[in-house]
C-alpha positions in Angstrom: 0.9 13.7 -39.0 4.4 14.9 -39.3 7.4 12.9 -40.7 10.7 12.6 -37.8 12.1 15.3 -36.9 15.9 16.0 -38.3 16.5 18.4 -35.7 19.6 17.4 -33.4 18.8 17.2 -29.0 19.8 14.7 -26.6 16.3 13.1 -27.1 16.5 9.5 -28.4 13.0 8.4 -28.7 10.3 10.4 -30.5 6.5 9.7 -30.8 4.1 11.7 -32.8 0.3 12.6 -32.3 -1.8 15.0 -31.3 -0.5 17.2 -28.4 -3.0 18.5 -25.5 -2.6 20.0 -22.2 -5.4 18.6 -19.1 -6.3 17.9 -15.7 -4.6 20.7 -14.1 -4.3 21.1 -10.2 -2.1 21.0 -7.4 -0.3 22.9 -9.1 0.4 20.3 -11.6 -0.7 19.8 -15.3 -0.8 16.8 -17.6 0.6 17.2 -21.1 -0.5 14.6 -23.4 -0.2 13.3 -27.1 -2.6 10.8 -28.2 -0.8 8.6 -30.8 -0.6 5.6 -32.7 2.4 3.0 -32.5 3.3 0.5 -34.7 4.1 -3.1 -33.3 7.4 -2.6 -33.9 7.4 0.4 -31.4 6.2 -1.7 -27.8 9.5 -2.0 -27.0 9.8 1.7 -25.9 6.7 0.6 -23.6 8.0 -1.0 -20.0 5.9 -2.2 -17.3 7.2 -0.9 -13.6 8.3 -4.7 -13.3 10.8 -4.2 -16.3 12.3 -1.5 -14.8 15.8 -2.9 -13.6 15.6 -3.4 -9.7 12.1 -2.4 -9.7 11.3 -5.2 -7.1 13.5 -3.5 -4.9 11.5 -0.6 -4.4 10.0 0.5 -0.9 6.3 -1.2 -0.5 4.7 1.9 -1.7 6.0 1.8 -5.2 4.8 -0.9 -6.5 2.1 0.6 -7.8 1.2 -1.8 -10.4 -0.3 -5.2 -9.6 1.1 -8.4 -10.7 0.7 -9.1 -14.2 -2.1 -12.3 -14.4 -0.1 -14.3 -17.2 -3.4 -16.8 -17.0 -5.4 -14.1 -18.2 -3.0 -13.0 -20.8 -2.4 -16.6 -22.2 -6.0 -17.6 -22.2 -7.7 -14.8 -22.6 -6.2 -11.6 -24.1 -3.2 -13.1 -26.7 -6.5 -15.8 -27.9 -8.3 -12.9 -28.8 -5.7 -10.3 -30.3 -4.9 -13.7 -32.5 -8.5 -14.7 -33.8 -8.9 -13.5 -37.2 -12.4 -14.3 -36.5 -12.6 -11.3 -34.6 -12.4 -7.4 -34.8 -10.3 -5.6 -32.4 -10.1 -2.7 -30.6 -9.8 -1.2 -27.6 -9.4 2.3 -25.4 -5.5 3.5 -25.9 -2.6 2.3 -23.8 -2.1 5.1 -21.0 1.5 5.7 -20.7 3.3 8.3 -19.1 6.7 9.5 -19.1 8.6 8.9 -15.8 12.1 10.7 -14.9 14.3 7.7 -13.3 18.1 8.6 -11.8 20.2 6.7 -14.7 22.2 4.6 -11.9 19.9 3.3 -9.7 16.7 3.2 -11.6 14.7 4.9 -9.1 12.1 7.2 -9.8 12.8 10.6 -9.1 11.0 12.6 -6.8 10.4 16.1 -8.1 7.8 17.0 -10.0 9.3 18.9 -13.3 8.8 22.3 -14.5 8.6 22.4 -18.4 10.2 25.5 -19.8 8.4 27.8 -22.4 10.2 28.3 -25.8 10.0 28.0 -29.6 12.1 26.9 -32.2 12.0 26.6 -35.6 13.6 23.9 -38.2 12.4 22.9 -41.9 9.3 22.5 -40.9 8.1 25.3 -39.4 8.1 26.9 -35.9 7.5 25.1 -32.8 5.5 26.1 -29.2 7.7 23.9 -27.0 7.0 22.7 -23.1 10.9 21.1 -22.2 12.5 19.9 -18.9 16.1 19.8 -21.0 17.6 16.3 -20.7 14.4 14.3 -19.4 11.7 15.4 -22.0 9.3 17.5 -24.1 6.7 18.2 -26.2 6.0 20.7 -29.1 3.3 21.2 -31.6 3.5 23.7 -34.9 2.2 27.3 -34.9 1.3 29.3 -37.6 0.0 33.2 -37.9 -3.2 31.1 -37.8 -2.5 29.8 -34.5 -1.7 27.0 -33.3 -2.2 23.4 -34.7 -2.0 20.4 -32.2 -2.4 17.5 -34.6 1.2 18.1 -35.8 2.8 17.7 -32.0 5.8 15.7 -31.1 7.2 14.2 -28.2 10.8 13.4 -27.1 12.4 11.7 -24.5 16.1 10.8 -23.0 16.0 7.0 -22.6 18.4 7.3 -20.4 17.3 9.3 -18.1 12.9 8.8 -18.4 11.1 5.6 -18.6 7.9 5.3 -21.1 6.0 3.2 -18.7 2.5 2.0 -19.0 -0.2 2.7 -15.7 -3.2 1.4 -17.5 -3.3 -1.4 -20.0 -1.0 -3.4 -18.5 -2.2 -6.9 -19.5 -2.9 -5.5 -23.0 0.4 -4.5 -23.3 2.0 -7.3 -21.9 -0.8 -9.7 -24.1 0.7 -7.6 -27.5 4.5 -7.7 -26.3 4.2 -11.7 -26.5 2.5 -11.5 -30.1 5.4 -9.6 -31.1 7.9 -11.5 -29.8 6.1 -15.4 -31.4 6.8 -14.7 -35.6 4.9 -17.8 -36.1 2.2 -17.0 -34.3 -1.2 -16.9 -36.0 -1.6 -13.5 -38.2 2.0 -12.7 -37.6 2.0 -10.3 -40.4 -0.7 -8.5 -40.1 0.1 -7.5 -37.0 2.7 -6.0 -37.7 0.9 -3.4 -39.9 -1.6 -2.4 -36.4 -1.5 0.9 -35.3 -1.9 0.6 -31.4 -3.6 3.9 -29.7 -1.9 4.8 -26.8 -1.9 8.3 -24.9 1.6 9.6 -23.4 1.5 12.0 -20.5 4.0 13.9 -18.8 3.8 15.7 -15.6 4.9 19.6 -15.6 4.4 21.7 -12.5 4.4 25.6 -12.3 5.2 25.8 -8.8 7.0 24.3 -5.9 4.9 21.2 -5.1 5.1 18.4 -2.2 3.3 15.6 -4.6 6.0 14.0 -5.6 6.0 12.1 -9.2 5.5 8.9 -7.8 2.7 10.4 -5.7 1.1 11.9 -9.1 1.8 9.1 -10.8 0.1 6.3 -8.4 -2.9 8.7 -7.6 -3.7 8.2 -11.6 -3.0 4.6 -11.8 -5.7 3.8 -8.7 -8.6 6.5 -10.7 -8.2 5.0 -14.0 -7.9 1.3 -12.2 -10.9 2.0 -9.7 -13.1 3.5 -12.8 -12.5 0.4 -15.0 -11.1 -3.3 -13.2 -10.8 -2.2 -8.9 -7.5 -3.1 -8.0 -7.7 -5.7 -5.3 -8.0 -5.1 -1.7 -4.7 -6.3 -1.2 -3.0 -4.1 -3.7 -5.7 -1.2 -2.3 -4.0 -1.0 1.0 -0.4 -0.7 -0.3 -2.0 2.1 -2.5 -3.9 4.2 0.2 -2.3 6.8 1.1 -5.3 8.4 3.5 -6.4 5.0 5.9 -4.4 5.4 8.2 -4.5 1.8 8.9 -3.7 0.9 5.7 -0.4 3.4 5.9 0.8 1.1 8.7 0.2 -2.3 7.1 2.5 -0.4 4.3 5.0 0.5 7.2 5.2 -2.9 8.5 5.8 -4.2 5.3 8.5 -2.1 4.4 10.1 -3.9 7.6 10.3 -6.6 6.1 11.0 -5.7 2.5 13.7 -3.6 3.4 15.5 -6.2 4.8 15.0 -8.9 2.2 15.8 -6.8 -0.3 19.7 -7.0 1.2 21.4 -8.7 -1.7 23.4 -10.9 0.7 20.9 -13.6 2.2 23.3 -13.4 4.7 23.5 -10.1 5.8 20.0 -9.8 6.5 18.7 -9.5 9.7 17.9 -13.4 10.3 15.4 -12.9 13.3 13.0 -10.1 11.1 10.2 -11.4 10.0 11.0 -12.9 6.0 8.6 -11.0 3.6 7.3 -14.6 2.4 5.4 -14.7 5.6 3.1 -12.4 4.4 0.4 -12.5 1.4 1.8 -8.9 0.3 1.4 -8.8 -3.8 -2.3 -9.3 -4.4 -2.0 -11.4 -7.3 -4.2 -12.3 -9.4 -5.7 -15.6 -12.1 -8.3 -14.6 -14.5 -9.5 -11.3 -12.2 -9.8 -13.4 -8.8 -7.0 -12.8 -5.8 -4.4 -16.2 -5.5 -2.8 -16.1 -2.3 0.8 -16.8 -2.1 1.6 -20.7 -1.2 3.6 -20.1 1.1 2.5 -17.6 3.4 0.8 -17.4 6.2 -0.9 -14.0 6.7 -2.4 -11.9 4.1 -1.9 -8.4 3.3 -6.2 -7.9 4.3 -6.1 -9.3 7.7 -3.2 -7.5 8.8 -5.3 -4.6 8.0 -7.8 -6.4 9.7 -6.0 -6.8 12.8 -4.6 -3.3 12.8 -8.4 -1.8 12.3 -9.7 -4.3 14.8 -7.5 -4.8 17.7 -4.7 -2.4 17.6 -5.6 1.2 16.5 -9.1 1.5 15.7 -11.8 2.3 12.4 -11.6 6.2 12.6 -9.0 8.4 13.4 -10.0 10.2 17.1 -8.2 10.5 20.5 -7.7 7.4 21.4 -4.7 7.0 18.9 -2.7 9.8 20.8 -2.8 6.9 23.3 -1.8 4.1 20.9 0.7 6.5 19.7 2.0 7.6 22.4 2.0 11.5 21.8 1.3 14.9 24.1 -0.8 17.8 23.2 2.4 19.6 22.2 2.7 16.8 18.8 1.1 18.3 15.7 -0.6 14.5 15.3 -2.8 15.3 18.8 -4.5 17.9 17.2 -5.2 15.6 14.3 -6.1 12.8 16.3 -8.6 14.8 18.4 -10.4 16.4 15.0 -10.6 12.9 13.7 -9.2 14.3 10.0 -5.8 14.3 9.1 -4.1 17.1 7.1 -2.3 17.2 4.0 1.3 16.0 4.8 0.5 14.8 7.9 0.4 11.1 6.6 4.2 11.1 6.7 3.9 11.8 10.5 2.0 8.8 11.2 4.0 6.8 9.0 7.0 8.5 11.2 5.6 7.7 14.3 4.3 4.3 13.8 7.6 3.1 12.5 9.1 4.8 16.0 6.5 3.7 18.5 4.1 1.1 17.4 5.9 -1.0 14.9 8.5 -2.1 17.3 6.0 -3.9 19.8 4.3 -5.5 16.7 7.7 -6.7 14.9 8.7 -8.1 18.5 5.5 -9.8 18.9 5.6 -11.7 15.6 9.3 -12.5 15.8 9.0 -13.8 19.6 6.2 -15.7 19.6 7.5 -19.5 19.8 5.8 -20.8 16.9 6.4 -18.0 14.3 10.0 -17.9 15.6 10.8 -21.1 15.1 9.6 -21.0 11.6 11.4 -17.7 11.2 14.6 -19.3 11.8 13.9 -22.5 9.7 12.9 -20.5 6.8 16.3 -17.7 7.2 18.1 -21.2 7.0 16.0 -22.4 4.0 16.3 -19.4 2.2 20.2 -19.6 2.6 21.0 -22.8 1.5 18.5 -22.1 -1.6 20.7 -19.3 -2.6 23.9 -20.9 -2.3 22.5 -23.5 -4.7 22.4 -21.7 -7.6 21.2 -18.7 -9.5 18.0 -20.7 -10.3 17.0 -21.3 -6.9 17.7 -17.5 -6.4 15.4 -17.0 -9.0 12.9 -19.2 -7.7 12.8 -17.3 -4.3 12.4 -13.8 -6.4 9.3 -14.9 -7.7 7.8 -16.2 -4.8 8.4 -13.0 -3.1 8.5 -10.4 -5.4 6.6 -11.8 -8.6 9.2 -11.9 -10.9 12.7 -12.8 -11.2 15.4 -12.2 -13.4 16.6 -15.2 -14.7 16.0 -15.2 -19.0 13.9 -18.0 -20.9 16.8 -20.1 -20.9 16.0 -21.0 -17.1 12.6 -20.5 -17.1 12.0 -24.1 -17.0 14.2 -24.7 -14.1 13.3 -21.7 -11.8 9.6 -23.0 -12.4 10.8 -26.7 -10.8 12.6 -24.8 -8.3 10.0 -22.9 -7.5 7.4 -25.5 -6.7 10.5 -27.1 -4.6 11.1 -24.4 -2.4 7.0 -24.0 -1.7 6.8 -27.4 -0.6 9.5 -27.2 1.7 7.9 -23.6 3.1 4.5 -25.3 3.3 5.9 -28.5 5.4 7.6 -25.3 7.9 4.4 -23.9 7.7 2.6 -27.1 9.0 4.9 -27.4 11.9 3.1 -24.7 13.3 -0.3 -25.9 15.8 -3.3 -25.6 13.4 -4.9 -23.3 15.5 -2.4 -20.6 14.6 -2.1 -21.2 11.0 -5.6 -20.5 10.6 -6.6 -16.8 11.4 -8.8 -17.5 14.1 -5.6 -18.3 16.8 -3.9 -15.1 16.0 -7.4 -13.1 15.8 -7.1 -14.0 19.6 -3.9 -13.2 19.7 -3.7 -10.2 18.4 -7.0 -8.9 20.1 -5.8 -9.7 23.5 -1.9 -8.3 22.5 -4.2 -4.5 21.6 -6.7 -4.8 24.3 -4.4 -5.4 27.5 -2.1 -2.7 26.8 -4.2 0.1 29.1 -4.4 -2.6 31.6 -0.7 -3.0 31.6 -0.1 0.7 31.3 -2.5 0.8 34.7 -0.2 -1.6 36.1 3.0 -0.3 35.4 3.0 3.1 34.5 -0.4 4.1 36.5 -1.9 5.0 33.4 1.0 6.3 31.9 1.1 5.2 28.0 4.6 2.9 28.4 6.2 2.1 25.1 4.8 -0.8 22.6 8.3 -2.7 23.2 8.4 -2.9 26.6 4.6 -3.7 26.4 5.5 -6.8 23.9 8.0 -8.0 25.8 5.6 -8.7 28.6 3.0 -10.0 26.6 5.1 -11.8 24.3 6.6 -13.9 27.4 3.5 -14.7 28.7 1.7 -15.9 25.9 4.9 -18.1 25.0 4.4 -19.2 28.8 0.7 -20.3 27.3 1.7 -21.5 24.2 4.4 -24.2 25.9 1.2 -24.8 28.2 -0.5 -26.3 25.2 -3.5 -24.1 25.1 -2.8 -23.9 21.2 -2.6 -27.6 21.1 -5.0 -30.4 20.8 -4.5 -31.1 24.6 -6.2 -27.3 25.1 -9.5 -28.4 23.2 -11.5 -29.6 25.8 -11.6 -26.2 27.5 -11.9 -24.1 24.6 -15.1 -25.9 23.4 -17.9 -23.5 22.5 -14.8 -21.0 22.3 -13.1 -22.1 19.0 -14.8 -25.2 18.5 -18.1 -26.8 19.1 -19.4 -30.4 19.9 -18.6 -31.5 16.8 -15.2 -30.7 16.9 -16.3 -27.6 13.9 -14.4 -24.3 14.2 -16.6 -21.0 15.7 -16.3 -18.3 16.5 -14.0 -17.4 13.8 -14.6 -14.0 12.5 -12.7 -11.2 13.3 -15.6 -9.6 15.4 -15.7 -12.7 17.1 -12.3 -12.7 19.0 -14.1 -10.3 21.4 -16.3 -12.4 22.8 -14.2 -15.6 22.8 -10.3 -16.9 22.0 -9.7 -12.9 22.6 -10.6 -12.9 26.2 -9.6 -16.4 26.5 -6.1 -15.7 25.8 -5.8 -12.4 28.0 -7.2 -14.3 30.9 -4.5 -16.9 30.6 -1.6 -14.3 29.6 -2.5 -12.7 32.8 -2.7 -15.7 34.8 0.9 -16.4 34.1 2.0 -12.6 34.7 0.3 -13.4 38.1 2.0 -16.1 38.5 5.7 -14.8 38.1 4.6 -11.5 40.0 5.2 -10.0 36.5 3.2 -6.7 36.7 0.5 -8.2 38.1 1.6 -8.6 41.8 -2.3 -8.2 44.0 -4.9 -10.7 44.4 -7.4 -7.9 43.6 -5.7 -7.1 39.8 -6.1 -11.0 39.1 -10.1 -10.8 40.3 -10.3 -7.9 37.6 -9.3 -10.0 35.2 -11.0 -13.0 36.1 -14.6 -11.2 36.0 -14.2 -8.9 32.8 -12.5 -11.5 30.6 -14.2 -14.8 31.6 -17.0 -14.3 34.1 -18.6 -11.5 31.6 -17.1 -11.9 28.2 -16.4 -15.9 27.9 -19.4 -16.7 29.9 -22.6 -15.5 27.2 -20.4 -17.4 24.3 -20.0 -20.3 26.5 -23.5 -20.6 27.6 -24.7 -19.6 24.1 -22.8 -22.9 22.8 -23.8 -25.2 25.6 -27.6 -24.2 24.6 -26.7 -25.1 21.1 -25.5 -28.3 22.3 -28.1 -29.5 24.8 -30.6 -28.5 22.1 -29.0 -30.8 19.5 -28.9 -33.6 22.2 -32.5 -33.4 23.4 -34.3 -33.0 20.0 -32.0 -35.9 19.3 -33.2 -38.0 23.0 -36.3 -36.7 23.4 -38.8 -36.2 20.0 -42.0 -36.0 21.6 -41.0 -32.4 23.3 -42.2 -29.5 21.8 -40.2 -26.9 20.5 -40.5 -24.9 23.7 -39.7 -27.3 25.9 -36.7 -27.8 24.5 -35.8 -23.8 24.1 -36.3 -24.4 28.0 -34.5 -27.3 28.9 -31.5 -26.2 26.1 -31.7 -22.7 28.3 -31.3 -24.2 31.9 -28.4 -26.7 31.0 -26.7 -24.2 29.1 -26.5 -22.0 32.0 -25.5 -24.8 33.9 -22.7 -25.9 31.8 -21.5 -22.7 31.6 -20.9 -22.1 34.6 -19.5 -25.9 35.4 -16.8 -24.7 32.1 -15.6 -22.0 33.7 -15.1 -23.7 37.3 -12.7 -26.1 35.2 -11.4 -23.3 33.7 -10.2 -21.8 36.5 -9.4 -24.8 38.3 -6.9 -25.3 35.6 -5.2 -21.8 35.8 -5.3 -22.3 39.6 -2.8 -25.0 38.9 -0.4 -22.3 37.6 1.6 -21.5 41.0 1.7 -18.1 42.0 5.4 -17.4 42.8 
């Protein structure tokens, strides 16, 4: 290895090691040095979440899951500290990231490293350089060339050395460093950590931008060793184009509570603690958020379910409201998209789609009652005090920037504000806290827009808003009706609930066959009612038969079977087995039918203006 160099750049930081070039394509190569750091020398290492106003950044950013501090306390630091035991591992992959000096921000382009030479008191130099940002040289010779003596530099100011695999490794040696008393202080100091530090260099115009590059490694090297979680998965995927839209309507929300002024946020958008969004982990398993009430999976769920379909085909230039004439129709009708053509549905969603959704979830009675209770919350918290600002960073964002002065305060905070957001929480009907009452939801919400585009547009595709806004006042029509409630049980047994009061029917390929229809029939009964796109006799029928007499009937009777079994093998022990398949068979049919009589009765009862 070579001694520092003495020769005199705008480059700050210097590590050497062995200097390699691999990987190349798209136009875009990987430089590399493999290397070994002292202790002393983590602190040129940053996680993404050390990177001032990191938690800031758009949904697609954060590439980087959560770092699992269980796992790190009681398993990594343990072992790094047990002089009982030999240590190693695979290097630290680190790569150097360009960042605009004032707002922290990755930069977008990828560079283009300039060839030179140079030559000092040590010899002369091949040299790879994107002046002011970084680059790398190794010594030549009429021999050739000799990589083990290479050299990288970097402008702190203006790159960030920052870790994309190793994370908890890095994190688990940054605390041995920083605890002098700690068990086999010294001799840590005297480790030599591998690490390997890439830099990007491209040799003609790209579109990948470095963040693009960047991300793309961090989910290969993740998905070869620990898979990221699903969670973190879908704000990584750049090619489901379900998973682009959970991103999109996340980004709604971040954006907003990202507004340093709690009060200048928009206080009707959905708050981003509504959502399970981070994916973090405790020793390798997902730990939902405390306080939220959908995840990040069964959004995705929903979206792939309900609202836009598994594959990409035709039918989204329906849900997306395009012509032949938009370069996504094309797309749509191949069932592949292009390269680039992600940002287009990303585009499009955000225009089109996303503003019926948002609506939806911002309208609906329950969730916007607990919308506005939680907008209040969250102001009085921050005009407590920095800690309880602090405390509401980390339950949204996963870290916070209060030092450990605070630490134990924002933790008491912390648990504070989650038990005030979990009594909110509870203030909403238990049938729409748990997924299967917004499973219904949300299938009838995706599954009546053709019917209402039949009865308003005449097929037409009319906009998701104006769509929402339909739906949305109906089914707040329903939910003041109590069919949510307890009061609503009795006629959704063997729908969401059986005889013995146990939830079914609970699975998200379930809401098609019960709460699903269930809920369009009675949406629709109150459009009826108010003459509210459904104005004939005949449109109400059509309803009637496909969502209830078809679809809510087989679950129905299937139920009732269940139950009348239960009851005669219970009343009845000398029948056989086929007898009461039989019996069980004849009373479920019956019961069916007698449940939907009282069903309809019921919605009978809602006058039709």
């Amino acid at each position: 290895m070579i001694p520092p160099t003495k020769h005199k750049q705008v480059y700050d930081e210097q590590i050497r090691g062995v200097f390699g070039t691999f990987g190349a394509g798209m136009g875009i190569r990987v430089c590399f040095l493999q290397a070994a750091l002292e202790a002393n020398e983590l602190g040129k290492i940053q996680l993404v979440s050390e990177i001032p106003g990191s938690d800031r950044w758009p949904v697609r950013d954060l590439f980087q899951r959560d770092v699992d501090t269980k796992r790190v306390e009681s398993s990594i630091l343990p072992w790094l500290q047990d002089h009982n035991k030999v240590k190693f591992f695979n290097p630290l992959t680190l790569t150097l990231v360009p960042v605009d000096s004032g707002s922290n921000r990755i930069l977008a382009e990828v560079p283009n490293l300039a060839n030179s030479e140079l030559e000092d008191d040590l010899g002369r130099w091949s040299v790879l350089e994107r002046q002011g940002l970084y680059r790398f040289r190794h010594l030549t010779s009429k021999a050739g060339s000799h990589r083990e003596y290479g050299l990288v530099e970097w402008n702190s100011r203006n790159v960030r050395l920052v870790a994309i695999d190793g994370q908890h490794r890095l994190s688990a040696l940054k605390r041995y460093l920083s605890d002098q008393s700690g068990p086999g202080f010294d001799g840590f100091l005297e480790w030599h950590i591998p690490v390997v530090v890439s830099g990007l260099d491209c040799d003609e115009p790209v579109q990948a931008s470095i963040l693009d590059v960047v991300r793309n490694m961090f989910v290969y090297i993740n998905t070869q060793a620990r898979t990221p979680s699903r969670s973190r998965q879908i704000l990584l995927n750049d090619e489901d184009i379900n998973y682009v839209c959970v991103q999109e309507l996340l980004q709604y929300s971040h954006e907003n509570d990202t507004v340093e002024d709690v009060e200048q946020r928009v206080q009707s958008r959905v708050p981003l603690l509504f959502y399970d969004w981070r994916g973090a982990t405790e020793n390798g398993r997902e730990m939902p958020s405390p306080a939220s009430l959908k995840s990040v999976t069964e959004i995705a769920e929903w979206f792939k379910s309900y609202i836009l379909g598994e594959n990409i085909d035709e039918n989204l230039a329906n849900v997306f409201g395009i012509g032949g004439k938009h370069p996504l129709f094309s797309a749509f009708a191949s069932g592949e998209l292009a390269s680039g053509q992600t940002e287009l549905v990303r585009e499009r969603f955000r225009e089109w789609v996303l503003p019926g959704i948002a609506y939806l979830l911002e309208n609906f009675r329950p969730y916007s009652r607990y919308i506005a209770a939680v907008r209040k919350a969250e102001i009085a918290w921050s005009n407590k005090n920095d800690v309880y600002r602090h405390a509401l960073s980390q339950l949204r964002f996963g870290s916070h920037r209060g030092g450990e002065s605070v630490q134990l305060q924002v933790v008491k905070a912390y648990d504070e504000v989650v038990h005030e957001l979990v009594d909110l929480k509870h203030e909403i009907p238990n049938m729409l806290q748990l997924d299967i009452g917004m499973r219904g939801v949300i299938y009838a919400f995706g599954y009546l827009k053709e019917w209402y585009d039949e009865w308003t547009e005449g097929g037409e595709t009319s906009s998701w808003l104006d769509y929402s806004k339909w739906f949305t006042r109906h089914l707040n029509v329903m939910y003041q009706q109590d069919w949510f409630s307890k009061k609503g049980n009795a006629l959704r047994l063997h729908v969401t609930r059986n005889a013995a009061d146990n939830i079914v029917n609970h699975k998200i390929g379930d809401a098609q066959k019960a709460l699903g229809p269930f809920v369009c029939t009675v949406v629709c009964r109150n459009a009826f009612a108010a003459k509210d796109a459904i104005t004939d006799e005949n449109e109400w029928n059509e309803v009637w038969e496909t969502f209830s007499e078809s679809a809510l009937f087989a679950t129905l009777r299937s139920g009732y079977q269940k139950q009348h079994a239960a009851d005669f093998r219970t009343q009845n022990v000398d029948w056989s087995a086929s007898k009461v398949k039989e019996e069980s068979k004849k009373q479920g049919n019956k019961s069916a039918h007698a449940h939907l009589k009282r069903f309809l009765n019921t919605l009978e009862k809602i006058k039709v203006s």
